[in-house]
C-alpha positions in Angstrom: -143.3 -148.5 76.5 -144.7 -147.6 73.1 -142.8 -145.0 71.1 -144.3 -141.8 70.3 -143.7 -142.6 66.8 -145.9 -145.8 67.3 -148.9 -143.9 68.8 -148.8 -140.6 66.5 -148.9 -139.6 63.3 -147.8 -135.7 63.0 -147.5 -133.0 59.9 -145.9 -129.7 60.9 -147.5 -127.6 59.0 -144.9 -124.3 59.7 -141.2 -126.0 59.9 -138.8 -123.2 59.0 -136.0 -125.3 57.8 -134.8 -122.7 55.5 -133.8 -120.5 58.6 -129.9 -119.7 59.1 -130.1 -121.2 62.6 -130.2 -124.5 61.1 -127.3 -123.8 59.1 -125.6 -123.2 62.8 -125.5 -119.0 62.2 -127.3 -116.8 64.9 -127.5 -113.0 64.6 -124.7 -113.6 61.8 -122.4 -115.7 63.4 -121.2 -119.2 62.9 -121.9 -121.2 66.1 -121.9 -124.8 64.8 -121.8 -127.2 61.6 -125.4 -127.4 59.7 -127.9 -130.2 61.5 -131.1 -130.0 59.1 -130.7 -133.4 58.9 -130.6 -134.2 62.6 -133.2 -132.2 63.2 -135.5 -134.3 60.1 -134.4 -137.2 62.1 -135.5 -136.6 65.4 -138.9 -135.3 64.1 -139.4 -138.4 62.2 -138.3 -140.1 65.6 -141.4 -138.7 67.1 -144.1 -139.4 63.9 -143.5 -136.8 62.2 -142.9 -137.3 58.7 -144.9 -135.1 56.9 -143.7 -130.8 57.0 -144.7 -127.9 55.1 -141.0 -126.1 54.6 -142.8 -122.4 54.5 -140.7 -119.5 52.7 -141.3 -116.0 52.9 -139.4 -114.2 49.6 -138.1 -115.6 46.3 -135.2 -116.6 47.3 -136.5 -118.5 50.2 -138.5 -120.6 48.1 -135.8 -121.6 46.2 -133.5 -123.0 49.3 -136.8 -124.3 50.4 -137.2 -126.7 46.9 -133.7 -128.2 47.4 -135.2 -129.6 50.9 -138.3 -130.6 49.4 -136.2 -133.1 47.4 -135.2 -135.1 50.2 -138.3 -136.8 51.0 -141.8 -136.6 49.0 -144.0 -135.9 52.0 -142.1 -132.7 52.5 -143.5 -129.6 50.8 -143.6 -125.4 50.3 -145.1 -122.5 50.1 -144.5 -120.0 47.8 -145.2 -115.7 48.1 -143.7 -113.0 50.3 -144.2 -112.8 54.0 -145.6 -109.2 55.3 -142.6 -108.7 57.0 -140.9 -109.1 53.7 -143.1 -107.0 51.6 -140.9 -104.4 51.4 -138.3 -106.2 49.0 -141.0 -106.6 46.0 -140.1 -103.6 44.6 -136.8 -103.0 46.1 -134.8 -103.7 42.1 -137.8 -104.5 40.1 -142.2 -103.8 39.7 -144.6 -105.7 41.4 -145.6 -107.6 38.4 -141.9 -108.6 37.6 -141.8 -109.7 41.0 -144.9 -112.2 41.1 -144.0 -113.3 37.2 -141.1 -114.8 38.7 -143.5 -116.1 41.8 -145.8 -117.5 39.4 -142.5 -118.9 37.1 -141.1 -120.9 40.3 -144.8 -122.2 41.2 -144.8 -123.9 37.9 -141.1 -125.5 37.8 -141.9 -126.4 41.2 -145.2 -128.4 40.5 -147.2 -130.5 43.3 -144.3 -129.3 45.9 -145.7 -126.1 46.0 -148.9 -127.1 48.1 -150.1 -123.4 49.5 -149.7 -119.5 48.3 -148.2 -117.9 50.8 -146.9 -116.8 53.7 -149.0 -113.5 53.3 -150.5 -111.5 55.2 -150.3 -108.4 56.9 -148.0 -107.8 60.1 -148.9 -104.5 62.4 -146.2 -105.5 65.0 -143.4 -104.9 63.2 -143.3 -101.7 60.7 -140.3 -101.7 61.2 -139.6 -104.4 58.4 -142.3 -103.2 56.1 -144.6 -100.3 56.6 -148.4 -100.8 56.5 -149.3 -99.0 53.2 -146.2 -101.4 51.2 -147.9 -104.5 53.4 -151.3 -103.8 51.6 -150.5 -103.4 48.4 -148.0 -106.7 48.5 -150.7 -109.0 50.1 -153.6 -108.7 47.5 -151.9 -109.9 44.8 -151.5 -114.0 46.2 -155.1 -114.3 45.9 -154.4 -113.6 42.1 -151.7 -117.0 42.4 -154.2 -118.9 44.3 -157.0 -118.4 42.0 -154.7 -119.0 39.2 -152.7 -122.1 40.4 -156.0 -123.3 42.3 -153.7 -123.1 45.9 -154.9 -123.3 48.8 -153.9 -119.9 50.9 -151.2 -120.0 54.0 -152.1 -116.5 55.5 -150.5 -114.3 58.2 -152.7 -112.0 60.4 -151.2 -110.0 63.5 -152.9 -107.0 65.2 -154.2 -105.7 62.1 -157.9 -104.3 62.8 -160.8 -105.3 60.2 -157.7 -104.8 57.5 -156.8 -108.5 56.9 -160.3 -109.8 57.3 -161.7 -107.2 54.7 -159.3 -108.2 52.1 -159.6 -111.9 52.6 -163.3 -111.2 52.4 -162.9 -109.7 49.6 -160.6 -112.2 48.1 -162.7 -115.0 49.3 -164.0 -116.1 46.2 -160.7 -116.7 44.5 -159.6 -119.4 46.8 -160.6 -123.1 47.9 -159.3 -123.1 51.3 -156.3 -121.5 53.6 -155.2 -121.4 56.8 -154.1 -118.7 59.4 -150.9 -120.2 60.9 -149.7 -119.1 64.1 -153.0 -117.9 65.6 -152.5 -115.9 68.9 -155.9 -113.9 68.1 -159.1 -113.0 69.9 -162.2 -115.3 70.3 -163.7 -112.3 68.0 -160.6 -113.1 65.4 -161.2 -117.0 66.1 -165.0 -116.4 65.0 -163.9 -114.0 61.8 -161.5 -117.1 60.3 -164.1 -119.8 60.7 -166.5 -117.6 59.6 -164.8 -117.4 56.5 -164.4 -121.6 56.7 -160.6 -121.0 57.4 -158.3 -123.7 59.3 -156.5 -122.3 62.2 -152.4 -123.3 63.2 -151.7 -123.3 67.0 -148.2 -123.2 67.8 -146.1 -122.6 71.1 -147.0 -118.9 70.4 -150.6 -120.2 70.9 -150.2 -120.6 74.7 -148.0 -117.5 75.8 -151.0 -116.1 78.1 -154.2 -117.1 79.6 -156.8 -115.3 77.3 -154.4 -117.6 74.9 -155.8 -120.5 76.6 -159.0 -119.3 76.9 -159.5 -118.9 73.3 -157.6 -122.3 72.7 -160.8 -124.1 74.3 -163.1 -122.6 71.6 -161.4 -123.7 68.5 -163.2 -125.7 66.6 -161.4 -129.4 66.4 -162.5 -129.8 63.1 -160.7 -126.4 61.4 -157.6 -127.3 64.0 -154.1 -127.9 62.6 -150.9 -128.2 64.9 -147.1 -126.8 63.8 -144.3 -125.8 65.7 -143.3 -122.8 63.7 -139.6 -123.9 64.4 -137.3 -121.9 64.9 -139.2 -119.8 67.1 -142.7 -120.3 68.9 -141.3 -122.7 71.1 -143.2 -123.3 74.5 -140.9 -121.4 77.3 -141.3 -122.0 80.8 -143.3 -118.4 81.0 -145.6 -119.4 78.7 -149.5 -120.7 80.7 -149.3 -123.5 78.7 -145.9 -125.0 80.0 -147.4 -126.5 82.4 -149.2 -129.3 80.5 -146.1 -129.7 78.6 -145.1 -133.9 79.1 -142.0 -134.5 76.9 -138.9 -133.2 77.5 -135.9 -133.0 74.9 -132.4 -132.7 76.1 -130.6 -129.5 74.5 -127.3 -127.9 74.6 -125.8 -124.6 74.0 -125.5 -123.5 70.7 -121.9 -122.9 71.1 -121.6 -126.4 72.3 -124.0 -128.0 69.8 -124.0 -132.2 69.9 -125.4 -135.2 67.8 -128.9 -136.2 69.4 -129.0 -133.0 71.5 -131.5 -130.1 70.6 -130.4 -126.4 70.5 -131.2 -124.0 73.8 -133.7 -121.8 72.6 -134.3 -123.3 69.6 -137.7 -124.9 68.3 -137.4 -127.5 66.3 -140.4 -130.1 64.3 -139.8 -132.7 67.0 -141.6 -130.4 69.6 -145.0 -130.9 67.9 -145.6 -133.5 70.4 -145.8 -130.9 73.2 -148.3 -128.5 71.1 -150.4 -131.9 71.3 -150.1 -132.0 75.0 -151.3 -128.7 75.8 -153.8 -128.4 73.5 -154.9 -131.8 74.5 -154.8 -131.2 78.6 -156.7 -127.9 78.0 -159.4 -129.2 75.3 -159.6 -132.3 77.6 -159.1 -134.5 74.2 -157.0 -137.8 74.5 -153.7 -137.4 72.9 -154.0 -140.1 70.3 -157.5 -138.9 69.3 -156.6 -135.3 68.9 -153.2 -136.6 66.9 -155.7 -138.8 64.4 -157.8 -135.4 64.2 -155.1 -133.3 63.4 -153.4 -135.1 61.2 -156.6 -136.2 59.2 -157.5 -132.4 59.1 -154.3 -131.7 57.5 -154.2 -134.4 54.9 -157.9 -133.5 53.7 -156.5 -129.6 53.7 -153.8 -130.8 51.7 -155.5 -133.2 49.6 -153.7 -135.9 50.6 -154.5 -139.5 50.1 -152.6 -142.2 52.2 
């Protein structure tokens, strides 16, 4: 049998590696020893070698550089999430704040491949309300234009309000993508419209208006990413059932060598966001792999 490895070339273009759960703490509590590196392993196991390590704050970016050094192919992000807008000015101004973006962007050099995540949030005001969430996100199209970056944006139920500003904005940018799309056909049209990529994740599948906007995305502005640790593909989800390859997990508590984690999504589970969208699209797996992965290198300007 040939290896997935063999037949696929994968880049995960949302790998939360920086998250606490893969330093073995969930809802602040120590369940097992760190595994980052097991969890590299098994996605390279699979063919995928190439991740963008997203962060969301400062500080993120900065746990999120260390990891960058242990393989070239692996690279970051760097602005404030919309769920983190609220920290900007939480001990400092705005414009101290993105100095010190715009400071790490340079030490960091060609690691830093995207400004971002940013974007604007309306599920969950409870992290940052909408008027700090506005006035947080317009400033990365400043760091794009600046450091010539392409843009990793964020968009959930927000209206017009996120397209308007990216409109807006559009000029100062080359590219970007919106990662973790779960939007309408209408939102689908808006982003290539704008000649935006789009990232489907497990999140992607959840229902079937999800599947039915799947069908419509253009293959050409499609890039695939687990979002890991969350956005896996659950059993509720519509698009479970064209899920092929199964990884054996264990409780977190009981954490083992080899084993995934229950409930949590890792990089190696990209190969099931090919099989769905892949059975639904009606595209054989290894061509929509090749497509993929070339979209990703040319977004990335990559040369292999």
């Amino acid at each position: 049998m040939i290896s997935s490895k063999e037949r696929f070339k994968f880049f995960d273009i949302a790998a939360n590696l920086c998250d606490e759960q893969f330093d073995g703490v969930y809802y602040d509590k120590k369940n097992h020893e760190p595994d980052v590196d097991d969890v590299i392993e098994r996605a390279r196991n699979v063919g995928c070698e190439r991740l963008l390590i997203a962060s969301g704050h400062y500080e993120d970016v900065l746990k999120c550089a260390e990891l960058c050094k242990k393989d070239p192919k692996f690279l970051t992000t760097v602005g404030v999430h919309p769920c983190r807008a609220a920290e900007v000015e939480k001990s400092g101004t705005q414009e101290e704040y993105f100095k010190k973006l715009e400071e790490i962007i340079e030490k960091l050099g060609k690691s830093c491949a995207l400004i971002g995540e940013c974007g604007l949030d309306y599920d969950r005001f409870t992290y940052a309300d909408k008027e700090t969430q506005l006035k947080q996100f317009p400033p990365h199209f400043d760091l794009a234009k600046k450091f010539g970056l392409p843009m990793y944006l964020h968009n959930r139920n927000t209206g017009d309000d996120f397209f308007q500003l990216v409109r807006e904005n559009r000029h100062k940018f080359s590219t970007g993508v919106v990662h973790s799309f779960t939007g309408t056909l209408e939102e689908l049209h808006k982003i290539v419209g704008l000649d935006l990529y789009i990232g489907l994740n497990g999140c992607s599948f959840k229902t079937k208006e999800n599947i039915a906007v799947l069908k419509e995305v253009p293959l050409e502005r499609l890039m695939i990413e687990t979002d890991s640790p969350y956005c896996e593909i659950r059993n509720s989800h519509e698009g479970a059932k064209y899920v092929k390859t199964k990884f054996e997990a264990k409780a977190k508590e009981k954490q083992t060598k080899g084993y995934l984690v229950k409930g949590r999504n890792e990089p190696c589970n990209i190969i099931q966001v090919l099989e769905v969208i892949a059975a639904v699209k009606g595209v054989p797996e290894e061509e929509l792999a090749d497509i993929t992965y070339k979209n990703s290198l040319r977004f990335f300007n990559i040369q292999e």
